[in-house]
N, C-alpha and C positions, 0 to 999 in steps of 0.2 A: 504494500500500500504506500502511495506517494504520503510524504509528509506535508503535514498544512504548512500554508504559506497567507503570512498574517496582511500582505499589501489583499491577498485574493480574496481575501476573508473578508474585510474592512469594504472592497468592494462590492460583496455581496450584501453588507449591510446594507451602503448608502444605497444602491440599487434598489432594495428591497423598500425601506423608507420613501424614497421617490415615488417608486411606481404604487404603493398604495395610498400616497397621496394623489398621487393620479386617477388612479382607476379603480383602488378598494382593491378588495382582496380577492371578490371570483374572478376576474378577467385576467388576474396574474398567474402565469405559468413559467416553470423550474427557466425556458428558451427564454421567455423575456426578461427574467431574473437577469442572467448570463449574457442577454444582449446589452442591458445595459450596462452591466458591470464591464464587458470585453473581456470574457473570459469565455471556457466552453461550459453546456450545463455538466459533464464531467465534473469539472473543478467542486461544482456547488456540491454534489454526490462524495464529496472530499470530505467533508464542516459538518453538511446535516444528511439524512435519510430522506427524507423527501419536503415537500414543500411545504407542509403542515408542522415539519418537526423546525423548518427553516422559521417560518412564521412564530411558532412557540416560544424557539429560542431567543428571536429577534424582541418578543413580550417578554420575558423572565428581564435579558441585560436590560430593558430598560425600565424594568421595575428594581433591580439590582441597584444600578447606579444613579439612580434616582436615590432610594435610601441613602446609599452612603454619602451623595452629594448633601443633602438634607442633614441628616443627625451630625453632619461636623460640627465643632464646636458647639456641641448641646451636651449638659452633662447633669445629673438627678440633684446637684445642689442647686441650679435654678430651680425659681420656683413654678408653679404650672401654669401662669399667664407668660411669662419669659419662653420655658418651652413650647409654647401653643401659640408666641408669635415669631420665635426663632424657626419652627418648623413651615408656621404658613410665609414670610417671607422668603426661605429658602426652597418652597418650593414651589412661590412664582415664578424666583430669579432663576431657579434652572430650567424650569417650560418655556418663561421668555427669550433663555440665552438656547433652549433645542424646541424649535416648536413642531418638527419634525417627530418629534417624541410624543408629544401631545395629540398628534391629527394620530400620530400609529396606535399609540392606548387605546383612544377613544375607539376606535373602527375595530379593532381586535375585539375587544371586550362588548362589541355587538355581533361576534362572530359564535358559534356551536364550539370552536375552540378553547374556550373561556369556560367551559364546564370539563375541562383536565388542569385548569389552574386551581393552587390552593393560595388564597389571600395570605395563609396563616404562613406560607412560606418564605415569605416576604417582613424583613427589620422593621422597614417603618411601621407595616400594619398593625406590627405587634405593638411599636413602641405608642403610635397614636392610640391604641386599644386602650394601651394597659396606663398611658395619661388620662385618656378621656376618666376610665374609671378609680382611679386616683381622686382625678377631679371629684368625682361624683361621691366619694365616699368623704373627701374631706368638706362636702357642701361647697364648691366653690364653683361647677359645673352643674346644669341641668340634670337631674335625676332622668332619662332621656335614654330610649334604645341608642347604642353605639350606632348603629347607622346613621341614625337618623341625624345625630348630631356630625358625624363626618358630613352627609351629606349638606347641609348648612354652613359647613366652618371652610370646607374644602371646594367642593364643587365649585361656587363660583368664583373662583380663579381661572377656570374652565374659559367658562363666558364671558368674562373679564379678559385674556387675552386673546379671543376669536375677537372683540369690540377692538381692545387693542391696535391687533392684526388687520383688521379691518380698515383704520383710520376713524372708529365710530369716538375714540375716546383715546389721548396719550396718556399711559400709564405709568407716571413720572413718579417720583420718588414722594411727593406729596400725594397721588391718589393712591399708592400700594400702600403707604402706611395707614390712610384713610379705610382702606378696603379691610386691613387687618385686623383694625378695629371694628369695624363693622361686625368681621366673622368675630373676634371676639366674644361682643355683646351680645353677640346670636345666641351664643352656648353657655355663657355665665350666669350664673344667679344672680338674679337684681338686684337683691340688695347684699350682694357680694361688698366687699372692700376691692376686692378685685377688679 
């Protein structure tokens, strides 16, 4: 078996992120992967099994290096408004600086492939999990299904930089911290100190 070769790989990536920003994920096949990487679909047959396991893996790195980019410098002596706005800053500023990462999530995670993902396998999820209910236990967060409050603290970052992206709205360093206070106040008890 040839050994990987990390320039063919990296191009398979970008390739891969391209063309499902282009065209979603049923019209992509292993030949188009490969055409636009310039490579043969051999090569891709090198990294992954087939196009499904291409795609999987291409969702996991970028739920992977998402965490790690996020939980830097976050550590349990902050307290859980600090973590809960270190985490949501940090994980504008890296969808903003990859928004290629952000169109590939979102589109994956409306795909049948998204039922062999385990959320629980993933740092952050855990670590937003296991703050959110922290929060919850010291009263200083909504007593609140976990989702439900991800989905309010989190999501609209989403929509925020599609507006962004769009030109609907510049999301300059006075509306992202406005914004994170917003999510904030979504999730905190009111009459928190916090």
């Amino acid at each position: 078996m040839r050994p990987k070769d990390q320039t063919k790989y990296n191009a398979i990536i970008e390739a891969s992120l391209n063309l499902v920003k282009e065209l979603g994920f049923t019209d992509i096949s292993i030949s188009k992967i490969a055409k636009q990487a310039n490579i043969s679909p051999a090569t891709i047959y090198i990294h992954f099994r087939n196009r499904e396991d291409l795609f999987t893996k291409l969702y996991i790195k970028i739920r992977t290096d998402l965490s790690t980019e996020i939980l830097q410098g976050i550590n349990d002596k902050m307290d859980i408004k600090q973590i809960f706005k270190s985490i949501w800053n940090n994980s504008f500023t890296y969808y903003l600086n990859h928004p290629d990462s952000i169109i590939y999530r979102e589109k994956f995670e409306q795909t049948p492939m998204m039922e062999n993902i385990d959320p629980k396998d993933f740092k952050l999820y855990n670590y937003v999990n296991n703050l959110f209910q922290r929060g919850i236990k010291e009263q200083i967060i909504k007593d609140l299904p976990i989702p439900l409050l991800t989905s309010f603290a989190f999501i609209p970052i989403i929509t925020l930089l599609n507006f962004h992206f769009r030109g609907a709205i510049n999301m300059d360093k006075t509306n992202i911290v406005e914004a994170c206070e917003i999510a904030w106040n979504t999730i905190k008890i009111s009459d928190s100190a916090q």
